[in-house]
N, C-alpha and C positions, 0 to 999 in steps of 0.2 A: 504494500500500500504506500500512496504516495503521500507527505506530509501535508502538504499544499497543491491546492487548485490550479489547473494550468490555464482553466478557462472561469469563468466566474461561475458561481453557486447554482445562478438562474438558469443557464445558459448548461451548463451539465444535468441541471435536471428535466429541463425541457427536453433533451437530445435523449435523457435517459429512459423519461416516462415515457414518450415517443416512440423508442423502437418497441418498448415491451410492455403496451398498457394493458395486452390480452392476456401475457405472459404473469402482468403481477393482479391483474383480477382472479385469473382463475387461484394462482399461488395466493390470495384473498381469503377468496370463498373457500379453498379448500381447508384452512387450517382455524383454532380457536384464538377468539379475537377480543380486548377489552372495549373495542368503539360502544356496541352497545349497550352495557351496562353502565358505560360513564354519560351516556347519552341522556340514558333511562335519568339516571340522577342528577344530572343538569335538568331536564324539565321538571323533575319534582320539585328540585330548588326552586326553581322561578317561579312556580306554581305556591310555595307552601311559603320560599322565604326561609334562610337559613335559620335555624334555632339558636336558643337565647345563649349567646357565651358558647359558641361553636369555637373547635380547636384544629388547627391543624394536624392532621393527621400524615402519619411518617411510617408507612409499614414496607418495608422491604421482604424480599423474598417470596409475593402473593404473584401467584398464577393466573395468567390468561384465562379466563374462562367464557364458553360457549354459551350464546343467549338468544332466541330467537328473534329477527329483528318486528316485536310489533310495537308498537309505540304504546305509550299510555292509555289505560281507559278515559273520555273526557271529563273533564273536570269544570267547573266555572267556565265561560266565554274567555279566551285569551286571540290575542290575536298578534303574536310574537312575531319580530322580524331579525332574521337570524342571517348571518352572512358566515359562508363557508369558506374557510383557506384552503385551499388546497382539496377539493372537494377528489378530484379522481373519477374516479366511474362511478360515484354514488354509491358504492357496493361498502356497507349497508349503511354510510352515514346520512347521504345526501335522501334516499329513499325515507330514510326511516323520521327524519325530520319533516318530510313532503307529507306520509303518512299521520300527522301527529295534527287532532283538530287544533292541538295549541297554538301551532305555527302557522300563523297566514302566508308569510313569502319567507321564501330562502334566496339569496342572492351564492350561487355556487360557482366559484373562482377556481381555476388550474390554469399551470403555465404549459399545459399539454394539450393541444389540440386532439388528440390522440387517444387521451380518455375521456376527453368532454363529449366526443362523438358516442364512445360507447355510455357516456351517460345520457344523450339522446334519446337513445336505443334503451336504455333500462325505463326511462320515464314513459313514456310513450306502449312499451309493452305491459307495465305495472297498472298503467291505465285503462289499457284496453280488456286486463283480466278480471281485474276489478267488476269493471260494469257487467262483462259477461257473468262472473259466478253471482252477483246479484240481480244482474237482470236491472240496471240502473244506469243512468247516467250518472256518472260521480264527476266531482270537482277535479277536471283535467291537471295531476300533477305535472305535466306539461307548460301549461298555465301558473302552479302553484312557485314554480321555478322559474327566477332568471338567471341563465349561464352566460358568463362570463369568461373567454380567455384573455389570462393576463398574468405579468408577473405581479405577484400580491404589493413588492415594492414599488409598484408603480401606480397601486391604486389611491385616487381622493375621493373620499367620503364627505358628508356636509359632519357636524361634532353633534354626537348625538344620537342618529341615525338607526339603531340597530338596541334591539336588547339582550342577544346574545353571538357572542361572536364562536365561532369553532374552526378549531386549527389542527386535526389529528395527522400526524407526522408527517406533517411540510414544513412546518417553521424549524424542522430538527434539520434539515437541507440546505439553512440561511447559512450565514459567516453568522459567528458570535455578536462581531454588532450590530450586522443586521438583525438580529432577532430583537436584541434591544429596543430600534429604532422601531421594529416592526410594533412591540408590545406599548411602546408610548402613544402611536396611532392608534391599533385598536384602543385604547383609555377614552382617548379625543371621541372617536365613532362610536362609545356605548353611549347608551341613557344614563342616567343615575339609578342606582339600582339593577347595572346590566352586568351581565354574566359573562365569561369565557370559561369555555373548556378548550385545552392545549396538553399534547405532552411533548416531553423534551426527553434528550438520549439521556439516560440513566444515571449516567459516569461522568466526570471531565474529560473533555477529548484534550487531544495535544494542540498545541498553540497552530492557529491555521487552521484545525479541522483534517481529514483526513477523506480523499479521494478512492475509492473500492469499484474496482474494475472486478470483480467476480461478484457484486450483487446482482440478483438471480441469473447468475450463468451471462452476465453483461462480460463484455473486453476493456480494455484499457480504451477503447474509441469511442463507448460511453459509458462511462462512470460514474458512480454516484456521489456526489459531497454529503457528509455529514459532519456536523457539530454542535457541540452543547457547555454549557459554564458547569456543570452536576448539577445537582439536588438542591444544594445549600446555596449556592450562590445564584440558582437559577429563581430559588424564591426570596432572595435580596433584590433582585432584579425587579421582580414585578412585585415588590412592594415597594421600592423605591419610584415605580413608574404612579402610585397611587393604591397599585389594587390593593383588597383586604385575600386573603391566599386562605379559604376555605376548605381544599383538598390538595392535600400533595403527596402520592401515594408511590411508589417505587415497587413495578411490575413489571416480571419475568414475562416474556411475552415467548414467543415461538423461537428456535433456531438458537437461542443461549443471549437473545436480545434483553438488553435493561431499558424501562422507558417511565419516567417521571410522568406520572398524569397528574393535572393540577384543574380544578377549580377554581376559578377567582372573581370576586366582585367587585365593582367600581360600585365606591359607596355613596351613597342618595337615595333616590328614588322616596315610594314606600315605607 
């Protein structure tokens, strides 16, 4: 592995998720994944409101585990506007958020042309099964989604905008300061009151980050960048950008992967 990038963060992960968006949906779907249960509990958060004198929470060693992607039962009228980082093929975050009456729009952003097609192609068929096994016209998640390609640093938002934002393993992609720079924008684009779910690599990487030409069976022609500050200084990070850090839970994920999943609240609102 190489220490440093030879081309920029964005720019390897476009080229990477590019050649193999089919290659890493299927390697998705086929194995057990924490997206939906941090998901599940992000919208109960928004919904319930964290409790009184919540603590951050620090368990290392906790397993990946397998959850069906159905959204919540409905609860009260919400009409949540949620913007996706790094959305991918949808498979199962961007569905599972489209699915959910809590969520009015998701705006889903990738710098991959390449999966946002096959996220297309998931919204569009989710759609169509829907109506068929009920015999209804349902609310076009077609419709319920606006996709977006883009590189997430290049996106302006109005300040405000969004109640919860979600970032599952693309801001791990950034350079270290870009993740910073990224986490002070999203701050700007919540409400008061608004949420983000993010995880970050597990560990502290080496200075630069580190470039891997053997993720899924990739070459050194396109490689993937990752980087991360660890645990501890990842939620210095985003409390110094404002947020209140709700969850930050340290999970063994597939393949002998560490990944920081965090909660966090920009405080206001409610």
């Amino acid at each position: 592995m190489a220490t440093a990038p030879y081309l920029s963060p964005s720019t390897l992960s476009r080229t990477a998720y590019n050649n193999h968006a089919q290659t890493y949906l299927d390697w998705t779907t086929a194995r057990p994944s924490s997206r939906v249960p941090y998901l599940t509990r992000l919208l109960s958060l928004m919904t319930s409101g964290p409790p009184s004198g919540i603590r951050t929470s620090n368990v290392s060693n906790t397993s990946a585990s397998t959850t069906t992607a159905t959204s919540p039962a409905p609860s009260p009228a919400h009409d949540f506007r949620v913007l996706e980082l790094g959305c991918g093929a949808g498979v199962p975050g961007t569905l599972f958020l489209a699915r959910s009456p809590l969520v009015q729009h998701v705006k889903a952003v990738d710098i991959s042309a390449a999966q946002l097609d096959l996220l297309q192609s998931k919204l569009t068929e989710d759609t169509l099964q829907t109506d068929n096994e009920h015999n209804i016209n349902t609310t076009s998640l077609v419709d319920k989604v606006q996709i977006l390609e883009a590189d997430m640093l290049d996106l302006t938002f109005n300040n405000s905008m969004f109640d919860a934002v979600v970032a599952l393993f693309s801001i791990v992609h950034l350079a270290r300061r870009e993740q910073k720079v990224m986490l002070e924008r999203v701050y700007a684009w919540l409400g008061g009151g608004g949420y983000l779910l993010v995880n970050f690599v597990g560990t502290e990487m080496e200075d630069g980050g580190i470039v891997d030409g053997t993720w899924l069976e990739g070459s050194e022609a396109d490689p993937a960048f990752w980087d991360g500050f660890g645990p501890e200084r990842t939620k210095t990070v985003l409390r110094d950008c404002g947020f209140e850090v709700l969850v930050a839970e340290v999970v063994d994920e597939v393949d002998d992967a560490r990944f920081l999943w965090v909660v966090a609240r920009k405080p206001g609102g409610k």
